[in-house]
N, C-alpha and C positions, 0 to 999 in steps of 0.2 A: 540816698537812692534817687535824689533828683537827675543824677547822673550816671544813671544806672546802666546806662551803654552810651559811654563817648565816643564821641571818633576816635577813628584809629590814627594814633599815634604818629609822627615820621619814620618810624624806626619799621622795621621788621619783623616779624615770629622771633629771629635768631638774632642775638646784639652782635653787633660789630665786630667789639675788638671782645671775644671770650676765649677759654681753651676749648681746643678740640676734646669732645669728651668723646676719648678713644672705647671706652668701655660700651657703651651705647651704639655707637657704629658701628665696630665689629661684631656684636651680638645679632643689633638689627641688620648685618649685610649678611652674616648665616642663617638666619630664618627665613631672610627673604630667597636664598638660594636651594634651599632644602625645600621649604614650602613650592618654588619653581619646579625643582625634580619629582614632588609625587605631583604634580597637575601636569606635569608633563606624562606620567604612566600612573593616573587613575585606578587606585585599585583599596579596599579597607584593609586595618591593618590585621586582621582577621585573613586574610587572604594571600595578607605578606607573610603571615609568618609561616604560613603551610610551603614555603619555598625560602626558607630559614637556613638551607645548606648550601642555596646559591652562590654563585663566587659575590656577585655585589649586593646580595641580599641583606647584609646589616645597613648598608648607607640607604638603601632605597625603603627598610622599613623605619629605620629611624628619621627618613623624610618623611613618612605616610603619619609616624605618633606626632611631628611637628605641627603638620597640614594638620592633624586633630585638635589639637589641641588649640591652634590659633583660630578656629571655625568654633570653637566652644569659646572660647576668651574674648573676643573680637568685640562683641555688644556690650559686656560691661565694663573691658578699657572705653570702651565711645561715652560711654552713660556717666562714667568716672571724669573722662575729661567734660562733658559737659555740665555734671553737678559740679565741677572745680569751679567752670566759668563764672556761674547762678553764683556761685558761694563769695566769689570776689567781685562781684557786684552788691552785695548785702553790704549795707554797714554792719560794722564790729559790733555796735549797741545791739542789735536785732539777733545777733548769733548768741551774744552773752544774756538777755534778756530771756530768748528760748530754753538756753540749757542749765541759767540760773547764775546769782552773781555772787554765789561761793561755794568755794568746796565741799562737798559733803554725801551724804546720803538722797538729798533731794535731786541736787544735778546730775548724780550717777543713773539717779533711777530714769531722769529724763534723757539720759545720754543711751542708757540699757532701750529701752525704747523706739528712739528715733534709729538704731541701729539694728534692732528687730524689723521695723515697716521699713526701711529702706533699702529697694530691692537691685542686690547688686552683688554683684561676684566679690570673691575676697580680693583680688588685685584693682576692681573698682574701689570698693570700699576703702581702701590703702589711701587713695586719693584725696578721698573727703575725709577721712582722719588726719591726713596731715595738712590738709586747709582748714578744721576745725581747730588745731592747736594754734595756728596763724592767728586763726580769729580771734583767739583771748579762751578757749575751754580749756579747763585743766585737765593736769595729766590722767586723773583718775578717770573722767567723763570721756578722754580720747580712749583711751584704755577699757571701759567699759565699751564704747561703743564698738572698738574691734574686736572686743572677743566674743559677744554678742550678733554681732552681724554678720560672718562673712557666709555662714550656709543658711539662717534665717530669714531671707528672703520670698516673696511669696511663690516665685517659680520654683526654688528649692523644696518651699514646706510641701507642696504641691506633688514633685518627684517622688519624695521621702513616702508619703499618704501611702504613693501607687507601690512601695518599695518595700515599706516595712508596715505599711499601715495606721492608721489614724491613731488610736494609744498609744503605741510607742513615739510615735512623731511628738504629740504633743508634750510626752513624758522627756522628749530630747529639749526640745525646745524649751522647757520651764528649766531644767536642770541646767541648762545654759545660760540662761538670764540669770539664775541665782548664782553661777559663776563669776560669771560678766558682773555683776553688782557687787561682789564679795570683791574681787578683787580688783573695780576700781574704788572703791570704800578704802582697803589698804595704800593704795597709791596715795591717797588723799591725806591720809593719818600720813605715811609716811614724808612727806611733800611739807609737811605744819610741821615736822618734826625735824626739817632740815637733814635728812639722809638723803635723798632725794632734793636736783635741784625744782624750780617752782618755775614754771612757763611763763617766762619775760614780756608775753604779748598780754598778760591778763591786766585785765582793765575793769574798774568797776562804771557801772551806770551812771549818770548823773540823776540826780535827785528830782530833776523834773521832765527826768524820760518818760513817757508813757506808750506801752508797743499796739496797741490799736489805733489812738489818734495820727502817733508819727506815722505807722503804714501808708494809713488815709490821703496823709499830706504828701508824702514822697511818691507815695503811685500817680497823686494827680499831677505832680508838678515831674512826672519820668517823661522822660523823650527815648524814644526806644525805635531805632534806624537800624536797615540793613548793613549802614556802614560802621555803627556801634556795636550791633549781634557781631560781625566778626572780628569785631578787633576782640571782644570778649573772649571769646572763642579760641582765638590767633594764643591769648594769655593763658587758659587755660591749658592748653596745647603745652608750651612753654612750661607752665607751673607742673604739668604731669612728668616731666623729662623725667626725675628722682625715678618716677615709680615707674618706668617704662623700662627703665635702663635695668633694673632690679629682675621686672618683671622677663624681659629678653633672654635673663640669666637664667632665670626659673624654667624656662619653655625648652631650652636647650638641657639642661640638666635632669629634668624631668623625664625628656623625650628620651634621654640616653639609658636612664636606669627604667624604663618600660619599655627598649629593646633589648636589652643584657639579663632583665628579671622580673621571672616569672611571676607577676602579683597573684593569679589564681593559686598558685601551688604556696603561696605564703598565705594566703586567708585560709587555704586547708587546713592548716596544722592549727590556727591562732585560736585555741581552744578556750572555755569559762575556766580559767586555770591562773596560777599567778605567775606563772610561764609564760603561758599564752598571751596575759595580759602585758606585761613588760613587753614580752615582743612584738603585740600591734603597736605600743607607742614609740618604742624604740624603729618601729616601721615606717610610722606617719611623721616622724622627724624627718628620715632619710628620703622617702620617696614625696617629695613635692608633686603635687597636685593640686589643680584648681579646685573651687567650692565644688563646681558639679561633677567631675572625676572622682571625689572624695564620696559623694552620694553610694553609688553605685558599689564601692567596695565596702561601707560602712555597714552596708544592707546586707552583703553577702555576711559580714562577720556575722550579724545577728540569725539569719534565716538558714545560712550554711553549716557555718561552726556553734549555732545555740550560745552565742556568747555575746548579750545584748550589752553588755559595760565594753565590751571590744569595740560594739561598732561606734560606742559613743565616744566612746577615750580615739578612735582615730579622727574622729570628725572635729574634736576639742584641739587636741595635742596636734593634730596637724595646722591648724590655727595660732598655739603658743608656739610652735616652732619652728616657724616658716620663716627661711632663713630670708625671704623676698623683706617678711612685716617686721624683721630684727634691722635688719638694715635699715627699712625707709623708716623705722621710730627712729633709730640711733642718727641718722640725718635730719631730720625732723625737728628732734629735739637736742642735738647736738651733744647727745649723752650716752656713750656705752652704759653706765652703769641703768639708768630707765629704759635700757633694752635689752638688758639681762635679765633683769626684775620682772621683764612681762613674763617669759619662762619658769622662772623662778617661785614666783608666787601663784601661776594657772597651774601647773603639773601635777603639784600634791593635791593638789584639788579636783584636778579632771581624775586622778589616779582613785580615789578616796570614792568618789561619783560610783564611777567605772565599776568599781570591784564591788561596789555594795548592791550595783546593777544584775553582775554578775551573781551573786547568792542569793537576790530574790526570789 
């Protein structure tokens, strides 16, 4: 950390000779153009949809859910790229030292944790999970910390209070962490047992690391310039591309199935039923939604349809099945099969949760 913001580099945000990532362009040249058309006619999409028979009423409402959704995502993509930056300024020792320098029950619990108090949207948090697996954390601790984080946040817990009320909140929030820990405990069994491969960045401490004295010495001996803050920054920006590109897909895809369907008339029916229940999670699979989008509909399962395992199995299962956090693992760690596995292993558990929620 002596060099905890260097100058910037000769190079640029973008390298020179790289491929066009067509995926990321195209996504970000339609958002930017949809997002254009509803600030060009201002209006909620509460207001679009009462004019749902108009001739160009589906592109002008499905610009106003885009314009939403990027005015709700906006601060925790910013927060995500700038914990990236913070994160690739840290020595590797300081990140494994934190989360623990082996796999198991203790690093998960620190991993379950730091992804509880870390206050950030699930497409932020995408960011710092996959700059913690860079950093040497294993898969089970990356793993617990995303399934644990992405609506645990304090602005979330906060929502949730005014939504469902302080019981149920915290009854969501503990039943998530013991998720979050169970299943990256499995990650980690499975990972020593070689079904699972093992994160090639993992490094052990040296034997005469110490993390309070080295802080000491590396905060004093940091130079820390405006022209270092952005080249930091410039990388962090760059390291986000994965999740940005992902995320672009998400905002579009999302925007399109909450102009075509109706989610109030689907939390009607989604009753404390094993019906009902399959069909929120079968719901929060398909309908992508951010942390805070996800709030608001969880709350109605519980308060509306009396089906408090519903609202919890959408807030979970939207989490293990977000096809955004399948892809940036499966890039991440260069492994379909560790991002089949995060599915795999949350479902029958959020499922399991859920239903016993539901017969309380």
């Amino acid at each position: 950390m002596s060099d905890c913001c260097p100058p910037p580099a000769p190079q640029s945000c973008h390298p020179q000779k790289s491929r066009i990532d067509y995926l990321f362009w195209s996504t970000l040249l339609a958002v930017v153009i949809f997002y254009g058309l509803a600030l060009y006619h201002p209006v909620s999409s509460q207001d679009a949809t009462l004019h749902a028979h108009d001739s160009d009423a589906t592109v002008f409402l499905l610009s106003v859910h885009i314009q939403e959704m990027v005015n709700t995502l906006w601060w925790g993509v910013l927060l995500g790229i700038v914990m990236i930056a913070l994160l690739a300024a840290i020595p590797r020792e300081f990140i494994i030292s934190l989360l623990g320098t082996k796999p198991g029950v203790k690093g998960v619990l620190r991993a379950t944790a730091a992804g509880v108090l870390l206050d950030l949207c699930s497409h932020g948090i995408l960011m710092v999970g996959a700059k913690l697996y860079e950093r040497g954390a294993s898969i089970g601790q990356v793993m617990a910390f995303l399934i644990a984080s992405p609506w645990n946040s304090f602005s979330l817990t906060l929502i949730l209070i005014a939504l469902i009320g302080l019981p149920w909140t915290l009854i969501f929030v503990a039943l998530s962490m013991l998720i979050a820990i169970s299943v990256g405990v499995l990650f980690d069994a499975l990972t020593a047992n070689k079904v699972l491969p093992a994160n090639p960045h993992r490094r052990d401490l040296p034997e005469d690391f110490h993390f309070w004295p080295e802080l000491r010495r590396q905060w004093r001996d940091a130079h820390i310039t405006l022209a270092g803050s952005a080249a930091l920054l410039c990388q962090g920006l760059k390291d986000s591309r994965m999740v940005l590109r992902w995320l672009l897909v998400g905002i579009l895809l999302a925007s399109l199935i909450r102009t075509f369907v109706d989610t109030n008339s689907l939390t009607h029916y989604f009753g404390a039923s094993l019906v009902g229940l399959l069909l929120t999670m079968l719901a929060a699979t398909i309908i992508e939604v951010c942390s805070e989008g996800s709030a608001p509909i969880a709350a109605d399962l519980l308060n509306r349809a009396q089906a408090p395992g519903n609202g919890f199995a959408f807030l979970m299962a939207g989490v293990a099945t977000d096809y955004t956090e399948v892809m940036v693992v499966k890039e991440t760690t260069a492994s379909w099969k560790i991002a089949f596995f995060m599915p795999l292993l949350t479902l029958p558990q959020v499922f399991a949760v859920a239903w016993l929620l539901n017969q309380a």
